[in-house]
OpenMM code with the backbone's topology and positions (N, CA, C; nanometers):
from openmm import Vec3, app, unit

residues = "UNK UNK UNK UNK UNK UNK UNK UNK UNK UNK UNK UNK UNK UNK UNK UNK UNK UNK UNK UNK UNK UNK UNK UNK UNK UNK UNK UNK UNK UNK UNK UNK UNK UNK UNK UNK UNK UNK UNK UNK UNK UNK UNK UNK UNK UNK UNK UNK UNK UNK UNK UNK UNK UNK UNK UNK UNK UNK UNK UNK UNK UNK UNK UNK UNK UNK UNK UNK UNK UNK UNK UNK UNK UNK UNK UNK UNK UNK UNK UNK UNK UNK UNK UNK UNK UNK UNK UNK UNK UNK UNK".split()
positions = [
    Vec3(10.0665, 8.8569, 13.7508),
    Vec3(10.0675, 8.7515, 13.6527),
    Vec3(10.1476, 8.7968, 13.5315),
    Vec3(10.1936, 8.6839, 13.4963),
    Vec3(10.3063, 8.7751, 13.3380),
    Vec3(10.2763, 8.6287, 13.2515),
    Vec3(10.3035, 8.7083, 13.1345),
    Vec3(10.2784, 8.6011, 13.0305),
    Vec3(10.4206, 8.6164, 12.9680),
    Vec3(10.3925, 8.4767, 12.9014),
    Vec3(10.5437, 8.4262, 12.8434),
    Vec3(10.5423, 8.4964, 12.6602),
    Vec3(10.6247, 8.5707, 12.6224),
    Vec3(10.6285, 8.5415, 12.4782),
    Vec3(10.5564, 8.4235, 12.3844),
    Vec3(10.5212, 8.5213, 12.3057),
    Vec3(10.4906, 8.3758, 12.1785),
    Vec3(10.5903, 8.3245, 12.1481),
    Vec3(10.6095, 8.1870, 12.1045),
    Vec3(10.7266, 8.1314, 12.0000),
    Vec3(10.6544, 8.1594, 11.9025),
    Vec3(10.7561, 8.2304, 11.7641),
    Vec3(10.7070, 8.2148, 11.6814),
    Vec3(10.7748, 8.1094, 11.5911),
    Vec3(10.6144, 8.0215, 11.4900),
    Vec3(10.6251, 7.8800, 11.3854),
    Vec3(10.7473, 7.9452, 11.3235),
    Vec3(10.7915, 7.7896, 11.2238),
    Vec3(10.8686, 7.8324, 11.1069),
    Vec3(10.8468, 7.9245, 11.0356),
    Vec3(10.7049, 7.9116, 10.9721),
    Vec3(10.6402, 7.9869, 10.8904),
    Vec3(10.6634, 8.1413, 10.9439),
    Vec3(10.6231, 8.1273, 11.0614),
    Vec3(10.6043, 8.2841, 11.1452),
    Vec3(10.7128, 8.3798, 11.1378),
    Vec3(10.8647, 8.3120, 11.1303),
    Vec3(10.9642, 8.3456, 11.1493),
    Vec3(11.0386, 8.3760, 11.0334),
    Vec3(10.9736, 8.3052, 10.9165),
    Vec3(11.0147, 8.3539, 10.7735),
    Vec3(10.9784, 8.4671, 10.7440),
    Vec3(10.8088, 8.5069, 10.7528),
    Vec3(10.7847, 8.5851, 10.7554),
    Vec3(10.8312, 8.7220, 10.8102),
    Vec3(10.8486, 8.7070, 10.9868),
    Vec3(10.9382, 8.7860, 11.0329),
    Vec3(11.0693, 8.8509, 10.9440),
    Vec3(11.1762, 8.7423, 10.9293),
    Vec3(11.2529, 8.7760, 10.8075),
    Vec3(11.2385, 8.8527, 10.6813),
    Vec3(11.0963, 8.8167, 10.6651),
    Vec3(11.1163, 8.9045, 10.4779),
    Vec3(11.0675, 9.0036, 10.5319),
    Vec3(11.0304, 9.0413, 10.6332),
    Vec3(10.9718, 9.2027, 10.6514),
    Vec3(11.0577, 9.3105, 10.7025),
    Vec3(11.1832, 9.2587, 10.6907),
    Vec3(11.3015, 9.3597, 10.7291),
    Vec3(11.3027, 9.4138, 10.5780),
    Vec3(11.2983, 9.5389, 10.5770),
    Vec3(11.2546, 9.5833, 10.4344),
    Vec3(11.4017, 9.6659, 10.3638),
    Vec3(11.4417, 9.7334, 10.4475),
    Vec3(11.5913, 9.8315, 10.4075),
    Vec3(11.5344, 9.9543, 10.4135),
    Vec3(11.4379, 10.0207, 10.3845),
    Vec3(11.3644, 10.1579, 10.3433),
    Vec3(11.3073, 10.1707, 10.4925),
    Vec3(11.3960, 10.3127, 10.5084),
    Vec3(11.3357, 10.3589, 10.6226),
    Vec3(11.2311, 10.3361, 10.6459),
    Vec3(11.1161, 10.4223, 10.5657),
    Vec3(10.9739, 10.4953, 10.5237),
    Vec3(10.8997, 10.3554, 10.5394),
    Vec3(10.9354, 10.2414, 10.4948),
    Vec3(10.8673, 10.1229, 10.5416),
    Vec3(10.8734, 10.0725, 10.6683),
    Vec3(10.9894, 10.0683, 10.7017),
    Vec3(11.0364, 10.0385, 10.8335),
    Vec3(10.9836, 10.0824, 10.9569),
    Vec3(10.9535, 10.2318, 10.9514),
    Vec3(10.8666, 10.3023, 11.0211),
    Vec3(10.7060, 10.2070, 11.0403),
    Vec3(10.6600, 10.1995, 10.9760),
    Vec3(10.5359, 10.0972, 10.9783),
    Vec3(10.5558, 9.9368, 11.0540),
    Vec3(10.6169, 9.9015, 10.9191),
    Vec3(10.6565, 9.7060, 10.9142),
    Vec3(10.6740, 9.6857, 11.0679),
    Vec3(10.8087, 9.7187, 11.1291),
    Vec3(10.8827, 9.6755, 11.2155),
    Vec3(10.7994, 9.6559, 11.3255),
    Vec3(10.7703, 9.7816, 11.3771),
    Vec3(10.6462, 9.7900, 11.5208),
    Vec3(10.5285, 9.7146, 11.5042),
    Vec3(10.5011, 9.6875, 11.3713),
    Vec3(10.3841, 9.6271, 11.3247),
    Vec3(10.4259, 9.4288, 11.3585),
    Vec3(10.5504, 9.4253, 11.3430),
    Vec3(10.6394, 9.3130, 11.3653),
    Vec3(10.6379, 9.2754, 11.5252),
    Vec3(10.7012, 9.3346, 11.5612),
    Vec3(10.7448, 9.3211, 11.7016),
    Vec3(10.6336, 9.3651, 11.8230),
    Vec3(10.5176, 9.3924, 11.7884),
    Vec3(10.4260, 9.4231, 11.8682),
    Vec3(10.2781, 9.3554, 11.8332),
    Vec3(10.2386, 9.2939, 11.7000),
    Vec3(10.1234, 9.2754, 11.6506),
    Vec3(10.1225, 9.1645, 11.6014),
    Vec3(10.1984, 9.1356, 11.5123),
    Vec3(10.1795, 9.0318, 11.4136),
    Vec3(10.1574, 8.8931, 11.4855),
    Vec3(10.2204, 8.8866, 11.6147),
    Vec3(10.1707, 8.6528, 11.6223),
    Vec3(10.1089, 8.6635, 11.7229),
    Vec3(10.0074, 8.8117, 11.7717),
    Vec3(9.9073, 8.7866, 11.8372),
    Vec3(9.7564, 8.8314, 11.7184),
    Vec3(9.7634, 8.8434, 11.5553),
    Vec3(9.7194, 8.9081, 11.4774),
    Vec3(9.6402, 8.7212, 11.4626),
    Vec3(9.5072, 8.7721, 11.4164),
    Vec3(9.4602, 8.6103, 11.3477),
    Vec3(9.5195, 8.6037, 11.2469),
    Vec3(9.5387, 8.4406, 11.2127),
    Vec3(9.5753, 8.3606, 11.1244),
    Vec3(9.5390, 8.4248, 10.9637),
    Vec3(9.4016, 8.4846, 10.9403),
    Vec3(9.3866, 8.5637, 10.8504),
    Vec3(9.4705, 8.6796, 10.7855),
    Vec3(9.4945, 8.7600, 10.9146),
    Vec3(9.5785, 8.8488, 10.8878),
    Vec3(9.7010, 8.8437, 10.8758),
    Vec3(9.7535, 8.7732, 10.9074),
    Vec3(9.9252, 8.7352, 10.9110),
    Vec3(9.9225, 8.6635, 10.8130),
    Vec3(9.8265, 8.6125, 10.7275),
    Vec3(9.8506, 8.5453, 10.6008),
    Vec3(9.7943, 8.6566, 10.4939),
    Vec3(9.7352, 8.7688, 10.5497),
    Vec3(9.7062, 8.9089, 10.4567),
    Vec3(9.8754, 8.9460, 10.4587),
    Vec3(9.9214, 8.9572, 10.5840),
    Vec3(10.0782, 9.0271, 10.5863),
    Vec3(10.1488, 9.0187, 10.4752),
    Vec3(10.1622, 8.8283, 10.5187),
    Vec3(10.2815, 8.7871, 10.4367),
    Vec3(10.2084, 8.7651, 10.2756),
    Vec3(10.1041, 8.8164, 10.2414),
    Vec3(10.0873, 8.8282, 10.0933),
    Vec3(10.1249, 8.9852, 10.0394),
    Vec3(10.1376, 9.0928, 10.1179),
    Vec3(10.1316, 9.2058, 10.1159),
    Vec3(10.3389, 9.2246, 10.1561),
    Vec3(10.3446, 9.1578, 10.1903),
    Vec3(10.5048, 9.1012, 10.1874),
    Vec3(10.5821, 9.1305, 10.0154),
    Vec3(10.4641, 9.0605, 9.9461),
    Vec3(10.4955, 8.9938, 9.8172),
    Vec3(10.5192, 9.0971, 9.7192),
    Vec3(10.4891, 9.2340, 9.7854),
    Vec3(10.4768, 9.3724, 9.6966),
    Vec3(10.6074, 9.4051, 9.6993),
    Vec3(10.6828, 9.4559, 9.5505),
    Vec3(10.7778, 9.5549, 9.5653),
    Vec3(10.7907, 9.6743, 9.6460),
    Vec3(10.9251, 9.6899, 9.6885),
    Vec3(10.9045, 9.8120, 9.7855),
    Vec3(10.8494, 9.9349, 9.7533),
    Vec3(10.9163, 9.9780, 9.6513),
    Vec3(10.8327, 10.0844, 9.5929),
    Vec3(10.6659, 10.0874, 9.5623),
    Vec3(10.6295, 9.9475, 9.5530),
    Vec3(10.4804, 9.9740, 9.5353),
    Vec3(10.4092, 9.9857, 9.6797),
    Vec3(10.4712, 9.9144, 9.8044),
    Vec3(10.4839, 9.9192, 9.9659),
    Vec3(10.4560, 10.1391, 9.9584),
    Vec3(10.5757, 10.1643, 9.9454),
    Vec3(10.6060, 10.2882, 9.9663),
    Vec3(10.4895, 10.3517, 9.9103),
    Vec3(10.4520, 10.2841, 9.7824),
    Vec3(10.3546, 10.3857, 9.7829),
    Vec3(10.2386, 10.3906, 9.8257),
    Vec3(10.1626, 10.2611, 9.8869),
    Vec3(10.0540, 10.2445, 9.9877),
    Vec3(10.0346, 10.2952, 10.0932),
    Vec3(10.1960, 10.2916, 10.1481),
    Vec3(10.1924, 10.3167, 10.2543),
    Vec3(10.1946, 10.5117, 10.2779),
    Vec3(10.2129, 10.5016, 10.1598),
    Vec3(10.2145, 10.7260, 10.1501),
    Vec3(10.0753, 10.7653, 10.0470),
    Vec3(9.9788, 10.6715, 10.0851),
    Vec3(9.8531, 10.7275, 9.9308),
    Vec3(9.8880, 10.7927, 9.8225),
    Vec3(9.9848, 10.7249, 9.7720),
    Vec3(10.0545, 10.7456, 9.6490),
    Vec3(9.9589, 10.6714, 9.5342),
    Vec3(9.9066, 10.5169, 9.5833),
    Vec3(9.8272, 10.4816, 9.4965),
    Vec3(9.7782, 10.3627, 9.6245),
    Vec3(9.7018, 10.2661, 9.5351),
    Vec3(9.6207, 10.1309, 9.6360),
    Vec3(9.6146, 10.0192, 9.5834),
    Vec3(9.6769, 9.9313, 9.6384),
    Vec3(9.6970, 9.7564, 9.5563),
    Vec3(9.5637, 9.7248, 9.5388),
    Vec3(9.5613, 9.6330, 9.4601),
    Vec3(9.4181, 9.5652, 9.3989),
    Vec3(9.3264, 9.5116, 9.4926),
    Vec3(9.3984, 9.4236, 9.6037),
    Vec3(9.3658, 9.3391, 9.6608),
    Vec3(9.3121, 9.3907, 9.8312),
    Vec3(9.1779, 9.3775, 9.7986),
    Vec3(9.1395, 9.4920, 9.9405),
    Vec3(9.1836, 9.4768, 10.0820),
    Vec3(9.2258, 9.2742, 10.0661),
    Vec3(9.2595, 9.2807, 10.2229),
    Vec3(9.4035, 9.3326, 10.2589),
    Vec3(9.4894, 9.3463, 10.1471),
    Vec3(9.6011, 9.4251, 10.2067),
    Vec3(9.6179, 9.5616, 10.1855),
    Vec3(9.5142, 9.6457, 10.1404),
    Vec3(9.4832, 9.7907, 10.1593),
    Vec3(9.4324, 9.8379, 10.2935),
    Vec3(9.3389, 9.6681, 10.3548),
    Vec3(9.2378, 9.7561, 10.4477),
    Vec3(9.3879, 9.6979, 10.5966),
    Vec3(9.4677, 9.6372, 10.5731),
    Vec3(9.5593, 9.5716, 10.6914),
    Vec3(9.6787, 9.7335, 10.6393),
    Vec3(9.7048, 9.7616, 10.5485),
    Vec3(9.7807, 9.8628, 10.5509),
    Vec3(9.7322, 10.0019, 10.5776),
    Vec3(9.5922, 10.0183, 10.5565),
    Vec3(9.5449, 10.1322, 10.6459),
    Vec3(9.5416, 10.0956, 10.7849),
    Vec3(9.5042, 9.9793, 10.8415),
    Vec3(9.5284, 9.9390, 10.9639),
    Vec3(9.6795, 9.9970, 11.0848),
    Vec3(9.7296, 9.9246, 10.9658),
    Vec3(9.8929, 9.9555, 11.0310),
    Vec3(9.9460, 10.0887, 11.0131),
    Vec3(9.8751, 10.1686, 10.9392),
    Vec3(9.9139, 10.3272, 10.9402),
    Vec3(9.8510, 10.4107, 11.0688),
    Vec3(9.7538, 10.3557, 11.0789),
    Vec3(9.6533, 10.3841, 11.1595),
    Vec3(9.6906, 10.3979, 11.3010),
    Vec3(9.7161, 10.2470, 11.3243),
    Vec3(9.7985, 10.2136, 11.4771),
    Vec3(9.9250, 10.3118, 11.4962),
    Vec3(10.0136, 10.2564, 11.3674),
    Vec3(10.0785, 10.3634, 11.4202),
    Vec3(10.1181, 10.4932, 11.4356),
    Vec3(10.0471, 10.5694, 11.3565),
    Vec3(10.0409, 10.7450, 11.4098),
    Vec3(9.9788, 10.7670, 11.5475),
    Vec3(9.8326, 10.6272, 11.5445),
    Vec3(9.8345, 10.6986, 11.7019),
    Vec3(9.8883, 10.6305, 11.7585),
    Vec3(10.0204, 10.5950, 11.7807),
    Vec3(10.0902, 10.5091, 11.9016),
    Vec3(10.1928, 10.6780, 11.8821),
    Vec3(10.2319, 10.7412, 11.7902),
    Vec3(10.3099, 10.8648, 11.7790),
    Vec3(10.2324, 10.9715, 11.8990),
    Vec3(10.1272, 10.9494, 11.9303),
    Vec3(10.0338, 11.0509, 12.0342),
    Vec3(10.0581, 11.0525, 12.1552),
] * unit.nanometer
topology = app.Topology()
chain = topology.addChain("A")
for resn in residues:
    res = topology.addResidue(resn, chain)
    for name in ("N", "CA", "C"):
        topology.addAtom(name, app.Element.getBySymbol(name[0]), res)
């Protein structure tokens, strides 16, 4: 049995778009987090994403290296998430 790709919405696909970041060090995270997670992720979380989208890179960079922690817990606890997944997908 094989399953078909998601289409992803308008919405879905904007999103897709703004998460091409330029910075390696993000990229490492975002992308796989993109192309493997995000439009099978609930509706919750992909609307945590694309608010966590909304961060300067440098403030990204620094979440994403416990440099410091955004205010807003649901995109601390989706960016420990996505750190998470992916070191152990590095195993």
């Amino acid at each position: 049995m094989t399953t078909t790709p998601l289409e992803p919405t308008n919405e879905q696909r904007r999103i897709i778009y703004q998460a091409r970041r330029g910075l390696k060090e993000l990229d490492f995270y975002i992308d796989p987090y993109i192309k493997e997670l995000y439009l099978t992720a609930a509706p919750s979380e992909q609307a945590t994403f694309a608010q966590m989208l909304t961060y300067e890179d440098p403030d990204l960079l620094d979440y994403f290296t416990n440099q410091s922690r955004p205010d807003d817990d649901a995109v601390w606890e989706l960016v420990s998430k996505i750190k998470t997944w992916r070191h152990a997908k590095d195993q």
